[in-house]
ROVORO-795551 format. One record per atom (N, C-alpha, C, O, CB): residue number from 1; x, y, z. Coordinates in Angstrom, 1 decimal. Glycine has a CB too. Layout:
resi	c1	c2	c3
NUM	X	Y	Z .
...
***
This chain:
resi	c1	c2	c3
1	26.9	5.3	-14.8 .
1	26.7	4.1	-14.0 .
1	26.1	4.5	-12.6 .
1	25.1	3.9	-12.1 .
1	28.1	3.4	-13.7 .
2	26.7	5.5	-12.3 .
2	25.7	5.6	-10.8 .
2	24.1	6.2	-10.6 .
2	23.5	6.0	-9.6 .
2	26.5	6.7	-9.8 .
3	23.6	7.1	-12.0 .
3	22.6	7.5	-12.2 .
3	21.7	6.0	-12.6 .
3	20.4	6.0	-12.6 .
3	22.7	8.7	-13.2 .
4	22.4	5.1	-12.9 .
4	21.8	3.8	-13.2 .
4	21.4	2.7	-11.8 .
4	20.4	2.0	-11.8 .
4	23.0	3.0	-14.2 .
5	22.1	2.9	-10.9 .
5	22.1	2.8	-9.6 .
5	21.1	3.3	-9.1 .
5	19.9	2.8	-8.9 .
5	23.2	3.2	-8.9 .
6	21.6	4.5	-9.0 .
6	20.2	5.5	-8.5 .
6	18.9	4.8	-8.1 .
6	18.3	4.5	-7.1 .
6	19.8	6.6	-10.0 .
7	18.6	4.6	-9.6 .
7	17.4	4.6	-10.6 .
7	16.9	3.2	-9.7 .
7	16.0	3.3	-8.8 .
7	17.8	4.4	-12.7 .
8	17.6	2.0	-10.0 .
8	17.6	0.9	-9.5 .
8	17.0	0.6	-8.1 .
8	16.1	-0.1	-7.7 .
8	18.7	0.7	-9.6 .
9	18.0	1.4	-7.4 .
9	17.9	1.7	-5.6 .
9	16.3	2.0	-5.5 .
9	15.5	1.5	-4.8 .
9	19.1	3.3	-4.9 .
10	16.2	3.2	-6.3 .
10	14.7	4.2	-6.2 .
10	13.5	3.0	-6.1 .
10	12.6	2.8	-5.3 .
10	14.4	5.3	-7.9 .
11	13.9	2.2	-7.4 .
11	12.9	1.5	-8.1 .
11	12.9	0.2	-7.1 .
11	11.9	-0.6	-7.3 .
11	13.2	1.3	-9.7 .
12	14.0	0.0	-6.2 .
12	13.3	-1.3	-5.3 .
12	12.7	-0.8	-3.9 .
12	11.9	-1.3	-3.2 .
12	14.7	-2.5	-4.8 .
13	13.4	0.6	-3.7 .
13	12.9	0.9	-2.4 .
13	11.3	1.5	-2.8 .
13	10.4	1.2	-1.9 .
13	14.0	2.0	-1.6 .
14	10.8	2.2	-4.0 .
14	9.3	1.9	-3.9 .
14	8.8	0.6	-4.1 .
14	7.7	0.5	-3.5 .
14	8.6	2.7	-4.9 .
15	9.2	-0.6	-4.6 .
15	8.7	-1.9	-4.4 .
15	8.5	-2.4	-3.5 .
15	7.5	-3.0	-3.5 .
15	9.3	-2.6	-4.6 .
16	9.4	-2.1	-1.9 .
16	9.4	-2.0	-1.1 .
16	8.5	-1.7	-0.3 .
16	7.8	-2.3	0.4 .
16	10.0	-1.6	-1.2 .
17	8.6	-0.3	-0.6 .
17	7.3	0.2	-0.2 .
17	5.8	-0.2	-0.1 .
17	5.0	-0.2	0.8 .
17	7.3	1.0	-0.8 .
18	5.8	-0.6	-1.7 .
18	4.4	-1.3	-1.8 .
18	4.2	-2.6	-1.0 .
18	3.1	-3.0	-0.4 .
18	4.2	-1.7	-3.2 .
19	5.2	-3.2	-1.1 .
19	4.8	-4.8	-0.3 .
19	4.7	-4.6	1.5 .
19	4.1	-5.4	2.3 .
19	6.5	-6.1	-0.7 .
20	5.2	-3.7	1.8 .
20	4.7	-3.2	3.1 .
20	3.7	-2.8	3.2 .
20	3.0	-3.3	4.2 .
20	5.1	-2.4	3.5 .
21	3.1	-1.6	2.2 .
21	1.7	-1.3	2.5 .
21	0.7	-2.4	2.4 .
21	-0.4	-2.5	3.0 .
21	1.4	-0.2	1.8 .
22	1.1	-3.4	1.4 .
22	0.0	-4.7	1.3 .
22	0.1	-5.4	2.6 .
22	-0.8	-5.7	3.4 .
22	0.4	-5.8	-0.1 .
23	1.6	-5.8	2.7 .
23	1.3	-6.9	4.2 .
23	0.5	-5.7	5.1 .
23	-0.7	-5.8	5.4 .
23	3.3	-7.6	5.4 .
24	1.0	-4.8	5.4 .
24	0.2	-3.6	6.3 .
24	-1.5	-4.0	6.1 .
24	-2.2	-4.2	7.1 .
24	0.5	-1.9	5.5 .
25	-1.9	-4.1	4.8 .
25	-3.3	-4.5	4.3 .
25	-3.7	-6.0	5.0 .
25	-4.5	-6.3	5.9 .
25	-3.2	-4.6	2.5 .
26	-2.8	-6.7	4.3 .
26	-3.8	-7.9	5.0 .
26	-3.1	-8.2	6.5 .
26	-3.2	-9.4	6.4 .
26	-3.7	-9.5	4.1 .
27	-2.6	-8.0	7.5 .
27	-2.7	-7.9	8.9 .
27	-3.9	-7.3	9.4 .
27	-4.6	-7.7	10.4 .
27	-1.8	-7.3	9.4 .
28	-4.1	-6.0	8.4 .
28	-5.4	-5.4	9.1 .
28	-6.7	-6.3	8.9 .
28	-7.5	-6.3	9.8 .
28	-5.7	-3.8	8.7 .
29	-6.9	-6.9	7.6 .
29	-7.7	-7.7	7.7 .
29	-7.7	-9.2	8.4 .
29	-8.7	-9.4	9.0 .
29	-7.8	-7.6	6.6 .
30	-7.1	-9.9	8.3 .
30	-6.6	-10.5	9.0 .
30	-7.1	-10.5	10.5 .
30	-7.7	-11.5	11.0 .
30	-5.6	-10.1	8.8 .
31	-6.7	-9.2	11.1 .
31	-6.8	-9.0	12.6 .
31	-8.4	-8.6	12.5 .
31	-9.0	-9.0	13.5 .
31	-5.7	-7.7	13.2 .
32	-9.3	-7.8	11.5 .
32	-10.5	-8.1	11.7 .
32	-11.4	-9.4	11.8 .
32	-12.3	-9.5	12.7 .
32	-10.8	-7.5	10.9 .
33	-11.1	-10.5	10.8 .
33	-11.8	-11.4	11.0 .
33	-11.6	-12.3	12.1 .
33	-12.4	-13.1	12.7 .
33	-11.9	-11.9	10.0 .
34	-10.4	-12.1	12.2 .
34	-9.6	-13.0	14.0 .
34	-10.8	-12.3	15.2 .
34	-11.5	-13.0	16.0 .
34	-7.3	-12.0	14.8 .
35	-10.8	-11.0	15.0 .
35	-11.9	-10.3	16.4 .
35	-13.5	-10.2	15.8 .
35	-14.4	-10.7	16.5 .
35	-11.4	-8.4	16.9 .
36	-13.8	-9.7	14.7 .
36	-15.5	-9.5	14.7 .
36	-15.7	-10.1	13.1 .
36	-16.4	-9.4	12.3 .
36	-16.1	-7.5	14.9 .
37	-15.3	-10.9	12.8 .
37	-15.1	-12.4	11.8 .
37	-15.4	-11.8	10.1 .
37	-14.9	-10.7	9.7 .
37	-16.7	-13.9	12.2 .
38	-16.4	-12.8	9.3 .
38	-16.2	-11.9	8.1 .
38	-16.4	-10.7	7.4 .
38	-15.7	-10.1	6.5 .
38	-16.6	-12.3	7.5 .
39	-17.4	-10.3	8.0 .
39	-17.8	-8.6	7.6 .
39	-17.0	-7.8	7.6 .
39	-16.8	-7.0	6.7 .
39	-18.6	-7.9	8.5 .
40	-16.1	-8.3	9.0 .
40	-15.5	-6.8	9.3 .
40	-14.2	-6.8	8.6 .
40	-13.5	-5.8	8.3 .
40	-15.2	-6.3	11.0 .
41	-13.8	-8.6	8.1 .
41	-12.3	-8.4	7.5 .
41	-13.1	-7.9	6.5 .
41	-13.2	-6.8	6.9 .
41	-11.2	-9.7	7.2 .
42	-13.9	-8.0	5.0 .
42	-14.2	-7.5	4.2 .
42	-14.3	-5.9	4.3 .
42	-14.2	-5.2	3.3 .
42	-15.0	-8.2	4.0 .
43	-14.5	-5.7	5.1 .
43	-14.7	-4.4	5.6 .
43	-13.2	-3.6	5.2 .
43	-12.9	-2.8	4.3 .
43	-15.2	-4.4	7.5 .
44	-12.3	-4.2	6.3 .
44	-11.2	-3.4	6.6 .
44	-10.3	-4.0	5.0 .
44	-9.6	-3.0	4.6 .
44	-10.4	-3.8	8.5 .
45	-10.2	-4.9	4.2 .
45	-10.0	-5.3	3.1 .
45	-10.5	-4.1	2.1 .
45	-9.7	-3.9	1.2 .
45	-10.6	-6.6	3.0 .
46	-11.7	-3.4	2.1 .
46	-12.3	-2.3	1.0 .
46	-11.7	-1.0	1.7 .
46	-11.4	0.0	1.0 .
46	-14.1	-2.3	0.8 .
47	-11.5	-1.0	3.3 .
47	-10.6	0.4	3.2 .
47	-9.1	0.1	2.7 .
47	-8.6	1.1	2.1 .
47	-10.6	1.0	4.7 .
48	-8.6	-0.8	2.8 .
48	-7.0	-1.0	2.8 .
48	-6.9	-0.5	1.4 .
48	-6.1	0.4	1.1 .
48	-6.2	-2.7	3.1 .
49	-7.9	-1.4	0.2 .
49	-7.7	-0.8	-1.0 .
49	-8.1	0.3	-1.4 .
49	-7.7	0.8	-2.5 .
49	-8.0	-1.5	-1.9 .
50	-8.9	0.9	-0.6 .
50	-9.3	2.4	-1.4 .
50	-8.1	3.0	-0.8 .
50	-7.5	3.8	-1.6 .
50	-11.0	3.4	-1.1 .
51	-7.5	3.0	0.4 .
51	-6.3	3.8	1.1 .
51	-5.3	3.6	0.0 .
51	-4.6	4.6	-0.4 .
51	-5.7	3.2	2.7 .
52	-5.0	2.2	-0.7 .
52	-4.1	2.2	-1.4 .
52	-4.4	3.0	-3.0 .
52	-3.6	3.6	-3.7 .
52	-3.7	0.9	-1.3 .
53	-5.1	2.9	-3.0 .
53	-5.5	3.3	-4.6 .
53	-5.9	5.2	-4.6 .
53	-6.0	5.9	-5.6 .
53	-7.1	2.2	-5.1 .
54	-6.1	5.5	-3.5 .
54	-5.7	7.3	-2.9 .
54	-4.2	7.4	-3.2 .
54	-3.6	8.0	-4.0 .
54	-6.0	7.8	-0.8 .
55	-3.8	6.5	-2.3 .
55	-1.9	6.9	-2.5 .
55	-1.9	6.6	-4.0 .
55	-2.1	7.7	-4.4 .
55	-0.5	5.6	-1.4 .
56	-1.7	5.7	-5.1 .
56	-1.5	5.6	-6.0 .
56	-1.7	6.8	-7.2 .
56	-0.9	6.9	-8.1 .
56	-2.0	4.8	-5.9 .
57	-3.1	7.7	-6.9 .
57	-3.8	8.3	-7.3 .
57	-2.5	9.3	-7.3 .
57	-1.7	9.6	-8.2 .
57	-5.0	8.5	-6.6 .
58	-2.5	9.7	-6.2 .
58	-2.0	11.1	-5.2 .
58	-0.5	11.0	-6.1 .
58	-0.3	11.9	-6.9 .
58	-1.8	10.9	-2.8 .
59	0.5	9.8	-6.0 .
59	1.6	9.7	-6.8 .
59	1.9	10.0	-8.2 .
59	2.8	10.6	-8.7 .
59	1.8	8.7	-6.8 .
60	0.8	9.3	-8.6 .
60	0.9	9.6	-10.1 .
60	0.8	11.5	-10.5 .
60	1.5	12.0	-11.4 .
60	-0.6	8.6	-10.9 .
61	0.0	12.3	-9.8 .
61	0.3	13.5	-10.0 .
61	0.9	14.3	-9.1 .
61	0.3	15.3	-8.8 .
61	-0.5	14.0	-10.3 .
62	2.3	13.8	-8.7 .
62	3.4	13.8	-8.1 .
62	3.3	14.4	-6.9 .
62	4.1	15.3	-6.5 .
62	4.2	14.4	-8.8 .
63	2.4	14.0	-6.2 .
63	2.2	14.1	-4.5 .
63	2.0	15.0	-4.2 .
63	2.2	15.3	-3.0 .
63	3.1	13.9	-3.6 .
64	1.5	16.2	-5.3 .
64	1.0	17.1	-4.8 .
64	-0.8	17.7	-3.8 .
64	-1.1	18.7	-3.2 .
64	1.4	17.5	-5.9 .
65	-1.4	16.2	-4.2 .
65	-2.5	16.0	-3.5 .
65	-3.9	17.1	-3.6 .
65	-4.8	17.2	-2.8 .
65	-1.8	16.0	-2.3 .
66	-3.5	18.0	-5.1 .
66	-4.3	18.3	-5.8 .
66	-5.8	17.9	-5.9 .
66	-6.4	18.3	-6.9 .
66	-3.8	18.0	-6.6 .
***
């Protein structure tokens, strides 16, 4: 039962995780188009996802960063 917990805990706190790094994502975009308008949110929108999709990368072969 507690290795079931565990598992549970693990699996919301990376959920977690992710929905932070997304609001993280669109604030930054967000805050681009508020100051230097569409470009730059598009801009900071294609780094947020390649930043995210590095971390994703990097996870899947267990953070060793290979």
């Amino acid at each position: 039962m507690k290795q079931k917990i565990k598992r549970v805990l693990s699996a919301l706190a990376l959920y977690i995780d992710d929905m932070l790094l997304i609001a993280a994502g669109a604030c930054f975009t967000l805050s681009a188009y508020e100051s230097a308008g569409r470009a730059a949110a598009l801009a900071a929108a294609g780094a947020c996802l390649a930043v995210y999709a590095l971390l994703i990368a990097r996870s899947r072969r267990g953070g060793a960063g290979r």
